[in-house]
C-alpha positions, -999 to +999 in steps of 0.1 A: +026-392-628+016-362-649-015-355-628+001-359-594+031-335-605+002-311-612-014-313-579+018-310-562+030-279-579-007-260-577-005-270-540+032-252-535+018-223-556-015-219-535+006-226-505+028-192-516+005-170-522-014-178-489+018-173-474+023-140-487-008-129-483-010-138-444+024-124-438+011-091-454-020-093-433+000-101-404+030-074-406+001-050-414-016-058-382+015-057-361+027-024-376-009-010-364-007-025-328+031-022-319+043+005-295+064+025-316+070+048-287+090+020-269+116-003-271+114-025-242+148-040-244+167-008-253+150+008-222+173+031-199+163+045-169+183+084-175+167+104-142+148+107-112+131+134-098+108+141-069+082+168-055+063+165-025+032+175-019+008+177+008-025+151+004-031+163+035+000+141+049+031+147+036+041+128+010+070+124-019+060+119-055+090+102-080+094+102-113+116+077-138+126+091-169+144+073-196+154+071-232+123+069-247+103+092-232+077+077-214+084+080-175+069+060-143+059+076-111+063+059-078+056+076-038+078+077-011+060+067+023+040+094+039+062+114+063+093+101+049+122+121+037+128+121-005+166+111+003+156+079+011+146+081-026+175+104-041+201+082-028+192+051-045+194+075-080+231+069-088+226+029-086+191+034-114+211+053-139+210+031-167+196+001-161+163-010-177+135-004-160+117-033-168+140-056-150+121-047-121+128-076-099+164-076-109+168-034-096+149-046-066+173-067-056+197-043-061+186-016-043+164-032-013+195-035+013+192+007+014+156+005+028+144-009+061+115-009+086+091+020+091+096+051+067+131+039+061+116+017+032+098+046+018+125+052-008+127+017-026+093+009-023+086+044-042+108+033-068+096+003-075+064+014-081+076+033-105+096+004-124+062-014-127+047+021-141+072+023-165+075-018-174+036-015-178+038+015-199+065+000-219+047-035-229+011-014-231-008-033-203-019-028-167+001-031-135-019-061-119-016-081-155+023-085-147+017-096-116-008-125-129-037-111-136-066-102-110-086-120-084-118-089-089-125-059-103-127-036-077-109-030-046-128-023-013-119+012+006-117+014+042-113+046+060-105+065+091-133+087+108-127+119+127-126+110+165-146+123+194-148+122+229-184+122+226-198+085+211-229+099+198-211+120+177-185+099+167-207+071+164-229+093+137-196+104+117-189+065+109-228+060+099-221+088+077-193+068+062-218+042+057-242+061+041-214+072+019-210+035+009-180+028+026-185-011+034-157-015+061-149+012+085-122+016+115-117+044+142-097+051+169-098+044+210-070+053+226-066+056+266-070+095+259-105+088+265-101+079+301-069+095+307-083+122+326-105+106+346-094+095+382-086+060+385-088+046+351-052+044+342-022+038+363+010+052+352+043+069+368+030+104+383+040+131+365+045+113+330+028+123+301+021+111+264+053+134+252+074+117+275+065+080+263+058+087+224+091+070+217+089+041+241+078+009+236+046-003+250+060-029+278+086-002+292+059+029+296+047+015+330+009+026+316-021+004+325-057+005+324-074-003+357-108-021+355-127+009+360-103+024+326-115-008+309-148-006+313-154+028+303-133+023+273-160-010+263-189+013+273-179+042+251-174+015+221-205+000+225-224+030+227-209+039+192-209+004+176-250+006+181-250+038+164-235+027+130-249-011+134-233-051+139-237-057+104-207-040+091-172-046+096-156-022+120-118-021+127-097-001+159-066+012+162-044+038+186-051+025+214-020+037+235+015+029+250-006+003+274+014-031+284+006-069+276-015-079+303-039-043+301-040-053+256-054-085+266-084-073+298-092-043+269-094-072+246-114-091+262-140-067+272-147-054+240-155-086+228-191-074+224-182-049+204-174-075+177-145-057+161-134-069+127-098-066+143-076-048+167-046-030+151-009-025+167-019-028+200+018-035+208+050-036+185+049-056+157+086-067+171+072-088+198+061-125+182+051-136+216+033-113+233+014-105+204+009-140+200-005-144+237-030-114+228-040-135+199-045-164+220-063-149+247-086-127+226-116-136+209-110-110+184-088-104+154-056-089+154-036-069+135-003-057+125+022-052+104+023-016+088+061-007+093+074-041+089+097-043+058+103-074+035+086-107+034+111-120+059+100-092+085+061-108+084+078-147+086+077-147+121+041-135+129+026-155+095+043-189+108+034-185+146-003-169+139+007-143+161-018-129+146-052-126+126-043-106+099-012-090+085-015-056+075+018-044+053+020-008+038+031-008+008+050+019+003+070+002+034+069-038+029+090-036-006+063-021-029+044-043-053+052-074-060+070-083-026+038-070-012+019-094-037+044-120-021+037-115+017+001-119+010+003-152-009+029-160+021+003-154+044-027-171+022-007-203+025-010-204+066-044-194+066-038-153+075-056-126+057-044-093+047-055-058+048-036-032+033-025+001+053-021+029+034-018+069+036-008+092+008-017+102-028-036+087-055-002+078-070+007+052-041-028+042-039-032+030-074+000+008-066-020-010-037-050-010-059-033-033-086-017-053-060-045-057-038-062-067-075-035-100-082-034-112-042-062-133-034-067-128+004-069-089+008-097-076+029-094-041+023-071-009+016-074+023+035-075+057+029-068+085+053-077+109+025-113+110+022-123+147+038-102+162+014-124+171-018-090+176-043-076+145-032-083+125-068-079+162-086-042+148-083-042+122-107-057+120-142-066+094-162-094+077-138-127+072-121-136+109-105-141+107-075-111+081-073-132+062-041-170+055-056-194+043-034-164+024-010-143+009-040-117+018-064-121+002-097-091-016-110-080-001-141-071-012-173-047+014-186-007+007-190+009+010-158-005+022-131-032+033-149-025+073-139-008+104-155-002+138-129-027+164-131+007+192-122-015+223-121-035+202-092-004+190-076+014+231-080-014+238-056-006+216-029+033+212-027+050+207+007+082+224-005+092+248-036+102+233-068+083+208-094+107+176-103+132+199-104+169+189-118+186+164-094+223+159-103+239+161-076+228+125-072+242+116-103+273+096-089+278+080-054+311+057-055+305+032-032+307-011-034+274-024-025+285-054-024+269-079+009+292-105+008+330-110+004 
């Protein structure tokens, strides 16, 4: 008895000073690696600001201040207005910022399609900014970690009427890297010559730039069609069949001219054609699809998950292609392209703006499985990563961005950069008058 109450006692006292000595370790190690800075759950959003800024499109920068001091920065859509952002300020006031989906929720019924989603999108970039900032780990981590490493660029190329030269511009890209490349042909190529395109007499591109391609009365003729194939030929030897080559702009034309251009530039083997009519139109852009042996592509100013439902659950077409500083920002974005992944649809990622908005899609584009590519409209302007600090310079290396493993988004703002380049006086100046907007939000009764 005498020797097994010994045992038993040295055990408890070995077991205490173990104890004591791993909880030392422990609370030593956790006063080293917590984030002193910032108290996730007392979080409060207390501002927002905004500056735009030329990059060269015009574009809104945000910033989220709170409590603590650390801040998150989010973009309105390129050639948006910063109300769409300023009006949702009054409903942020307050709330924790890392509730993101929760303030999503909240404010998404005060954006729409097109530019009108600019706002909220911007915003919630910014939540994730600040949520990743706050818990000290990378965007694309929140969402469920990554799929690779880096994120493939594709970009626009200067047009030309002339398909030698144009054709030697996107070899150029090429030889800069780039590994996916898209231009432009548009019916302003043959619009000039007799008997290519048939339209009313005396209309011109003003008078149809707000009307919808089935009401413009514009079609190509066969001799419009054929020149149009000929002149994308000619530059799709120049830069090679080996590499991925997207279109795009290719006019006000109707249904039934879409599907003959279609059709004959099936030798060009384009990796798709993009917004050749409304996204709006399930049907006809599912006949397109049907009748082309192409891809096909749209989906840039469509807003919200449900907005894509249609096209995704029809194959209306190839490949969706949601901006994501229009389709709800990050993690809805995340949640069209899984969406789509389920019905066998792959998705690129349209995009035009500053490093800021780009590094959202980069982290998204990271955590979705079936993303192609993300474009850049940017890449002939030489301060376009002088924006941002904090990353890879040049931002775009030989065709990718590298997913980065920084809190948040990964970025801080370089502001003697951005001074340089704004659109409009005045640097996230004071915004108060947005303060308080009474109003019941409410959807339902």
């Amino acid at each position: 008895m005498k020797s097994n109450h010994r045992r038993s006692f040295l055990r408890s006292a070995l077991g205490a000073t173990a104890a004591t000595f791993w909880a030392d370790r422990t609370l030593e190690a956790y006063q080293q690696n917590v984030k002193t800075a910032s108290k996730p759950s007392e979080l409060k959003i207390t501002d927002l600001r905004v500056t735009a800024v030329r990059a060269p499109m015009y574009a809104v920068l945000i910033r989220i201040d709170t409590n603590q001091g650390i801040y998150g920065l989010g973009e309105v859509r390129d050639g948006a207005s910063k109300n769409y952002a300023l009006v949702l300020k009054s409903r942020l006031l307050g709330e924790n910022p890392c509730n993101v989906d929760k303030i999503f929720r909240k404010i998404k019924q005060f954006g729409f399609h097109a530019r009108q989603g600019g706002g909220v999108c911007g915003v919630e970039m910014a939540l994730w900014d600040l949520a990743g900032k706050a818990y000290g780990v990378p965007v694309y981590q929140m969402l469920g970690g990554k799929f690779r490493d880096k994120v493939r660029i594709y970009c626009d190329t200067t047009s030309s009427r002339d398909p030698k030269v144009f054709g030697q511009r996107l070899k150029e890209r090429r030889e800069q890297g780039y590994t996916w490349l898209k231009m432009d042909l548009g019916i302003q190529l043959v619009a000039d010559t007799p008997g290519a395109v048939t339209q009313p007499v005396g209309q011109t591109p003003r008078d149809t730039f707000n009307t919808m391609h089935p009401f413009t009365g514009i079609e190509l003729t066969d001799k419009g069609v054929g020149m149009m194939a000929d002149f994308a030929a000619e530059v799709r030897g120049i830069v090679g069949y080996d590499i991925p080559l997207s279109a795009d702009h290719f006019g006000h034309i109707g249904v039934n001219s879409c599907i003959r251009l279609g059709k004959a530039l099936e030798k060009v083997n384009y990796a798709w054609l993009e917004d050749m009519i409304p996204w709006q139109y399930t049907d006809l852009w599912k006949q397109i699809t049907d009748a082309v042996d192409i891809p096909t592509c749209t989906g840039e100013d469509i807003y919200l998950k449900e907005g894509f439902a249609n096209l995704v659950m029809n194959h209306s077409v190839d490949i969706i292609q949601p901006d994501l500083a229009t389709s709800g920002g990050i993690l809805e974005t995340k949640k069209i392209g899984d969406f789509a992944q389920e019905h066998g649809i792959a998705m690129a990622m349209h995009f035009a703006g500053t490093p800021v908005s780009s590094m959202a899609n980069v982290h998204c584009a990271a955590a979705t499985e079936n993303v192609l590519a993300l474009e850049n409209h940017s890449v002939d302007t030489p301060w376009w990563s002088d924006l941002v600090t904090g990353l890879d310079h040049p931002l775009v290396q030989k065709g990718f961005i590298t997913v980065p493993e920084k809190p948040g988004l990964g970025i801080d703002l370089n502001e003697a950069e951005i001074k340089k380049h704004l659109a409009e006086p005045g640097y996230f100046a004071p915004t108060p008058e947005w303060d308080k907007d009474r109003s019941n939000d409410r959807l339902w009764s």
